[in-house]
Structure formats: structure tokens, C-alpha cells
C-alpha positions as CSV (number, residue, x, y, z in Angstrom):
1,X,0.0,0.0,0.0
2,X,2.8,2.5,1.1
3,X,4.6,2.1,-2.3
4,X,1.2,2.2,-4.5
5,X,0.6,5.7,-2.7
6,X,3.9,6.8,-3.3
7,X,4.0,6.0,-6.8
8,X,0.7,7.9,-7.4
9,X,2.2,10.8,-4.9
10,X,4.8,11.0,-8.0
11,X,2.3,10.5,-10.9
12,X,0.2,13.0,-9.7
13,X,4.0,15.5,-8.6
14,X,4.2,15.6,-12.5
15,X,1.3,15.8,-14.1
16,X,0.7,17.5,-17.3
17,X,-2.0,19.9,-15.8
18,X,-1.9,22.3,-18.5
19,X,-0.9,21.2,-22.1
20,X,0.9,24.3,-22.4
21,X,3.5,23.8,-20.1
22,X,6.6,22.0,-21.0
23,X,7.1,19.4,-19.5
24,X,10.8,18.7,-18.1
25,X,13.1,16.5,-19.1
26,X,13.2,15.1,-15.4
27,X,9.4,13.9,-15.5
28,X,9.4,12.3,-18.3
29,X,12.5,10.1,-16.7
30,X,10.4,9.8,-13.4
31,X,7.2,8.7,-15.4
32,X,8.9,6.4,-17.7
33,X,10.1,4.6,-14.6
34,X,7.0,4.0,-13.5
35,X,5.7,3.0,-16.4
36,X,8.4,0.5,-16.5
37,X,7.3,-0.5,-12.7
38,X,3.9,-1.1,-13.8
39,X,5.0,-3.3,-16.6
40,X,7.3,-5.8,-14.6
41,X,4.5,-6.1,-12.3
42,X,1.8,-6.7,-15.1
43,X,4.0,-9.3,-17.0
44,X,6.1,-10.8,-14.2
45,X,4.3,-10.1,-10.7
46,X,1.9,-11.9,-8.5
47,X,1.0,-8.6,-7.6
48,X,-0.6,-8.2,-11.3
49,X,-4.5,-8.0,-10.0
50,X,-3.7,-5.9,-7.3
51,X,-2.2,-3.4,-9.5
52,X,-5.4,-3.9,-12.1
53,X,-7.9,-3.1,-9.4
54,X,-6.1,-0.2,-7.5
55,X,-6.9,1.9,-10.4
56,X,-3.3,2.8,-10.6
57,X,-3.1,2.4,-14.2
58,X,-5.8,4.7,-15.2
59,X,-4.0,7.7,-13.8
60,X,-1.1,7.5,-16.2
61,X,-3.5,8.1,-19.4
62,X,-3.4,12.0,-19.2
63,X,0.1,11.8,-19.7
64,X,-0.8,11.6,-23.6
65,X,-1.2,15.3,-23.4
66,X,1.9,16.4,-23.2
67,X,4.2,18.8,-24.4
68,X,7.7,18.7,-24.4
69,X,11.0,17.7,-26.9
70,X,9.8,15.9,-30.0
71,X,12.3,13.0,-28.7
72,X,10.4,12.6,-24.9
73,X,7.1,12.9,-25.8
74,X,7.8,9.9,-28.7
75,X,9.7,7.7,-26.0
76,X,6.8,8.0,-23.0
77,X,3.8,7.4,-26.0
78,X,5.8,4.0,-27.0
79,X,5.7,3.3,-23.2
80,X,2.3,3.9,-22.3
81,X,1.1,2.1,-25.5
82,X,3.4,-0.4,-24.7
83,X,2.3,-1.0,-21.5
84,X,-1.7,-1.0,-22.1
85,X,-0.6,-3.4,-25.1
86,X,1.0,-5.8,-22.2
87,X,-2.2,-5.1,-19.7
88,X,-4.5,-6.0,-22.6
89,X,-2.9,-9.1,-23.2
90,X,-2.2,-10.4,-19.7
91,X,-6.0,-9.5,-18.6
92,X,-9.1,-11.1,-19.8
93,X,-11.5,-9.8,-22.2
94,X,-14.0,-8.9,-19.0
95,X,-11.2,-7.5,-17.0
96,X,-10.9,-5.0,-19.8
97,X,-14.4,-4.0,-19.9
98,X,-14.6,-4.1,-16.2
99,X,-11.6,-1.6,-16.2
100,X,-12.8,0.5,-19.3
101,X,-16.4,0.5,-17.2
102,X,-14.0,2.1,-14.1
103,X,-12.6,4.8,-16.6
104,X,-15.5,6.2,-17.9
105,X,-17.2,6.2,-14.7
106,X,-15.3,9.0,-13.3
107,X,-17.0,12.0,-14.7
108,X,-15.5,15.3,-15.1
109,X,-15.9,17.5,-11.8
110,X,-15.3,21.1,-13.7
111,X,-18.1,23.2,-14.4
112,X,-16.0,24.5,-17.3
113,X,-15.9,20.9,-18.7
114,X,-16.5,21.2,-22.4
115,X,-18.5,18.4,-23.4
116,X,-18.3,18.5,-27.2
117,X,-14.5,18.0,-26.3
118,X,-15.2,14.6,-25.2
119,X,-13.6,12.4,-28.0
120,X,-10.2,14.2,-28.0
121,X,-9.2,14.0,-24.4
122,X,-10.9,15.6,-21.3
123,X,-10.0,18.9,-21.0
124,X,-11.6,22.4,-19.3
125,X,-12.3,25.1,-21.6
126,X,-8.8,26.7,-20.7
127,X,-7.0,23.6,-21.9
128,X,-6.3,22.5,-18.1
129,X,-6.3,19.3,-17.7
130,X,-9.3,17.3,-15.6
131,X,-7.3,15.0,-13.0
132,X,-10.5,12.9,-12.0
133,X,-11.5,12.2,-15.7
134,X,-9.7,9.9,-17.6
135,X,-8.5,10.1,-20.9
136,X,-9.9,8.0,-24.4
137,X,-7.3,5.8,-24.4
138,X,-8.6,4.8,-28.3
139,X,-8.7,8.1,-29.4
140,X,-5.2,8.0,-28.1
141,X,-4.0,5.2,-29.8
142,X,-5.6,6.2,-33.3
143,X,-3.2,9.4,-33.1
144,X,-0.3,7.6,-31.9
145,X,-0.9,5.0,-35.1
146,X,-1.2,7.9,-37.3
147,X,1.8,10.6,-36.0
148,X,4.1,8.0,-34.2
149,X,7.6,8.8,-36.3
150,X,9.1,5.3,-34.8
151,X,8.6,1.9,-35.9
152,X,8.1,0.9,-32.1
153,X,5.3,3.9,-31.7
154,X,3.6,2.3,-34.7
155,X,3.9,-1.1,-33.6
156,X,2.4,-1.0,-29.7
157,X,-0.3,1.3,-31.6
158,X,-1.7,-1.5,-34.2
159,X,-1.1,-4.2,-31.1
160,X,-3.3,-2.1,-29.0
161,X,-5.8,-1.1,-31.4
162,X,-6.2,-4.8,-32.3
163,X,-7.3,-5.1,-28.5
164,X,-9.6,-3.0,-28.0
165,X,-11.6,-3.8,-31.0
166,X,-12.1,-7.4,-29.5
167,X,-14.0,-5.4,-26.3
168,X,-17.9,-4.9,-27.2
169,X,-18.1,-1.4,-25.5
170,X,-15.5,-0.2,-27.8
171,X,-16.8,-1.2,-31.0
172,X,-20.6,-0.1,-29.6
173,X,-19.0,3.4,-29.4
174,X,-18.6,3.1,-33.4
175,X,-22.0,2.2,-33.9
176,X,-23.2,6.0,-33.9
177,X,-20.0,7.7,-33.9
178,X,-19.3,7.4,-37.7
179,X,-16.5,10.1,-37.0
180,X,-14.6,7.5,-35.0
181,X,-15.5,4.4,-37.0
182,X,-14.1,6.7,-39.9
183,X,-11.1,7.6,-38.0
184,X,-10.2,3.7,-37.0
185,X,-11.2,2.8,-41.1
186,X,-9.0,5.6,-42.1
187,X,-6.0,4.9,-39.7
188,X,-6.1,1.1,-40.7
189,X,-5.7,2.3,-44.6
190,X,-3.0,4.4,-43.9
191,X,-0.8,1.4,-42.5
192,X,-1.8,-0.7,-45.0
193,X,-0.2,1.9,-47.4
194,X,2.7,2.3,-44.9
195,X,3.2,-1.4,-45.5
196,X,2.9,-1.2,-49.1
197,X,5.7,1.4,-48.9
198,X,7.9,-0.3,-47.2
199,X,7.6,-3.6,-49.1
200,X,10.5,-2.3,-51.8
201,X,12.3,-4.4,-54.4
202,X,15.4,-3.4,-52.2
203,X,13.2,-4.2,-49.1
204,X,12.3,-7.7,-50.6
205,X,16.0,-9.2,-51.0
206,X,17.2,-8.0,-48.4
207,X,14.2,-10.0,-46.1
208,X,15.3,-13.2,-48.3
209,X,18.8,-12.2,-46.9
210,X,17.3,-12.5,-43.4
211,X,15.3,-15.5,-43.7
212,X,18.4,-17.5,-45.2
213,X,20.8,-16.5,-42.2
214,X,17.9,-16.5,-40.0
215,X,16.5,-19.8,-38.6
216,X,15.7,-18.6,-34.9
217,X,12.7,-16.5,-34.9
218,X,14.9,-13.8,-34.7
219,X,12.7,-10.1,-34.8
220,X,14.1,-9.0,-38.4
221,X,12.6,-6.5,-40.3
222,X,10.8,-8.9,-42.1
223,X,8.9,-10.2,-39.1
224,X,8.6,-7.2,-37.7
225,X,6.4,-5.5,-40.8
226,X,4.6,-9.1,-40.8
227,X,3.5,-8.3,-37.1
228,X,2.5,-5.1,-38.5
229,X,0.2,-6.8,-41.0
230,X,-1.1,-8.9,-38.8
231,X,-2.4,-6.7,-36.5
232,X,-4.0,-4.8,-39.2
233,X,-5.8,-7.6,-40.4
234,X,-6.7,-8.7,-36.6
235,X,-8.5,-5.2,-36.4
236,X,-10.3,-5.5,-39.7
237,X,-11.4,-9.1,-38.7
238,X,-13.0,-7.8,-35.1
239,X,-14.9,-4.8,-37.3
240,X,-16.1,-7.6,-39.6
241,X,-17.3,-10.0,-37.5
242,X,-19.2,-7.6,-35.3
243,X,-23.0,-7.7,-36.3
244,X,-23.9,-4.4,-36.3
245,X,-20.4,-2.9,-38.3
246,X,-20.3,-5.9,-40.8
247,X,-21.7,-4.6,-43.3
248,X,-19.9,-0.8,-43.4
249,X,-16.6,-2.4,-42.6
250,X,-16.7,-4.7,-45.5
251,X,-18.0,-1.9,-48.0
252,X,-14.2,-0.1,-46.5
253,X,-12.6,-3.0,-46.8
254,X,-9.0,-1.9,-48.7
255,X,-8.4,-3.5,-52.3
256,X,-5.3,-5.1,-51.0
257,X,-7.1,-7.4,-48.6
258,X,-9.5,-8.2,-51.2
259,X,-6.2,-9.4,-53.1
260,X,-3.4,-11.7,-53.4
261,X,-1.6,-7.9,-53.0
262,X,0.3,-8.9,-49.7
263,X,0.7,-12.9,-50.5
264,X,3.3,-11.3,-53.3
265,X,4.7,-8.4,-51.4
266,X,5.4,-10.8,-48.3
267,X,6.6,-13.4,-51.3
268,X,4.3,-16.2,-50.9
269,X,4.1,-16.3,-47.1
270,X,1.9,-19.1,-46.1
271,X,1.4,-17.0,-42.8
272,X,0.3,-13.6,-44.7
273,X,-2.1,-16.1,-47.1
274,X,-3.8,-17.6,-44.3
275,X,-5.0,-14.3,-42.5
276,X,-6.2,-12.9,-46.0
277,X,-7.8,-16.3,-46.4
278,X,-9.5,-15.3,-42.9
279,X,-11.0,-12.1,-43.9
């Protein structure tokens, strides 16, 4: 209990109240350390469900807001996606909801509260941040899939995405919210192209390099823009198969999944063939 409080003591010491501000150099060290905490804890600790219920985690999502160097503000967003990635994965589909269910049941105390502002963070009218509302972690994850410059950023992104489509309260949200259901269609095609992009000639030989010197299951960039696919397809499948978004998902569905487009970039991967085969 004493180190729970004192690590939301120093989440709260550093908080990005208003977006504004820079924040220092020295806070984004302290908060990545936490983050790193919370992630032994989550994948290694016995501890796991007592961090999951103390409603730790959930304080950490304004922290999406900030401003600072180009180079912090990349490094804490590939830690906090990385770190909902790992509690998404470690956690069952109802712990998810249960804990999305404890987010969004923490409605803003300002009177100033803006609520047309409610898909693109919490914030006052003054662009102060809310500390007992909780930030749209999907909304979050959309931007970090679209702006993230690194590979890792992009990565954790798609991974998280993936799993939050699989949770029935987020997909609900995109049943009337064609903005958002837009946003996630749109996002999804923009990787897709990314993908495409980075499937060169060049690109090609040198992942038949790899996969000849290569017999370990060693991360090369081969497998690494396979995961990306993957993930992409993974959140295409959970819009498809949802009853209510089948229908408008499939009308968006990109030509090159309705292809052999990715079979050939990804040189006849029997992998790549069956998730294609999926959708």
C-alpha cells in the first residue's frame, strides 16, 4: 500500500496539468520509470490483479497530453502504448471491460468541462487538464498510429488497437460515432499503405537475406512488418465480425485485402495467405 501511494504521490507530482506547459526533461525520466514498474508487475508479478484493481493504471492516461521535446514525448507514448498493449494481453476480455467500465465512470468535476471536447481528451475550456476524468485511451492510440515517427510507436499502436476492437463497448462506441468508425477505417488504410511502402524491391531481397541467415525466430525486419500486417488484419477481422459494423466495414474494406496484394509483397508467405484467407 505504502509504495502504491507513493508512486501515485509522484504521478500526480508531475502531471501535465496544463498542455501548455513544457514538460521537463526530469518527468518524463520519473514517469517512464514508472511505467516500466507497472510493466514488470503486469507481465512478471503476483501482484498483477492488485495493481489492475487499485486503479493505478488509469492515472497515467493523461500523460498523452503532453508537451515537451519531440524525442520525450515519442519515448513516453511507445511506453504507455506499450504498457496497455502488455495489460490487454495479460488481462481477460471482462477485465478489460470491467476496467474500461471504471474509466468512464469517473465523470468530469469542472463546471468548465467542455462536453463537445469529449472524443479528444478531457479537458476544461482553458485547456487545463481534468485530474479525475480519464483520458480516451482509443482516441489516443488512433493518433499515436497515425503521428508516431518510430517503428516501435507504430507497432504498440496496431497491437493495442487490435485489442480494443475485441471489447464490445468499444466497438458499440462506433456504432453511432461514424467520425470514429471513420477515424479507425481511415488509420487502418494508412498502415496498409505504410506497409505497401515499405515492401520495396530493395526491401524484398534484403528479407530473403534474413530468412536464409535466419532460422531462430529472430525479430528481423521482415517479421517485424509481418506483425505489422497482422495486426492490421486482426483489427479489420473484429470490425467484420461484429453484427452491427459488418456490413460498413466490408464496403471499406482496402483492395489489397481483397487481393493476393500482400501474399506477393510478403513473397508467398503461407502466414500472410492464411490471415487474407481469414478475412
Amino acid at each position: 500500500m505504502g509504495i502504491s501511494a507513493a508512486l501515485l504521490c509522484e504521478t500526480f507530482e508531475h502531471y501535465p496539468y496544463d498542455k501548455r506547459v513544457p514538460v521537463s526533461s526530469t518527468s518524463f525520466e520519473i514517469i517512464r520509470s514508472i511505467i516500466g514498474i507497472f510493466q514488470e508487475v503486469i507481465m512478471h508479478g503476483e501482484h498483477r490483479y492488485d495493481l489492475f484493481n487499485s486503479g493505478l493504471l488509469t492515472y497515467l492516461l493523461p500523460y498523452f497530453n503532453v508537451n515537451g521535446q519531440a524525442f520525450d514525448v515519442e519515448h513516453l507514448h511507445a511506453g504507455l502504448l506499450g504498457l496497455y498493449a502488455t495489460m490487454s494481453s495479460k488481462f481477460t476480455l471482462d477485465d478489460m471491460e470491467a476496467f474500461f467500465s471504471f474509466s468512464y465512470g469517473h465523470p468530469p468535476h469542472s463546471d468548465n468541462f467542455n462536453e463537445t471536447n469529449n472524443e479528444e481528451g478531457i479537458t476544461n475550456r482553458n485547456d487545463i487538464i481534468d485530474c479525475f476524468s480519464l483520458e480516451d485511451l482509443l482516441t489516443h492510440t488512433l493518433y499515436a498510429l497515425l503521428q508516431g515517427a518510430g517503428q516501435a510507436s507504430k507497432h504498440m499502436a496496431l497491437m493495442l488497437l487490435s485489442r480494443l476492437l475485441k471489447l464490445k463497448q468499444q466497438r458499440a462506441r462506433l456504432y453511432t460515432n461514424h467520425g470514429l468508425f471513420n477515424q479507425v477505417i481511415w488509420n487502418l488504410t494508412h498502415i496498409m499503405r505504410y506497409i505497401s511502402h515499405r515492401m520495396t524491391p530493395e526491401f524484398q531481397a534484403e528479407s530473403m537475406r534474413e530468412i536464409r541467415l535466419s532460422n531462430r525466430g529472430e525479430q528481423t525486419i521482415f517479421t517485424q512488418t509481418k506483425r505489422l500486417l497482422q495486426f492490421t488484419i486482426e483489427c479489420f477481422e473484429q470490425l467484420i465480425i461484429d453484427p452491427v459494423l459488418c456490413h460498413k466495414s466490408t464496403s471499406f474494406l482496402p483492395v489489397e485485402l481483397r487481393s493476393n496484394h500482400f501474399v506477393e509483397l510478403f513473397l508467398q508467405d503461407e502466414g500472410v495467405r492464411g490471415w487474407l484467407e481469414t478475412i
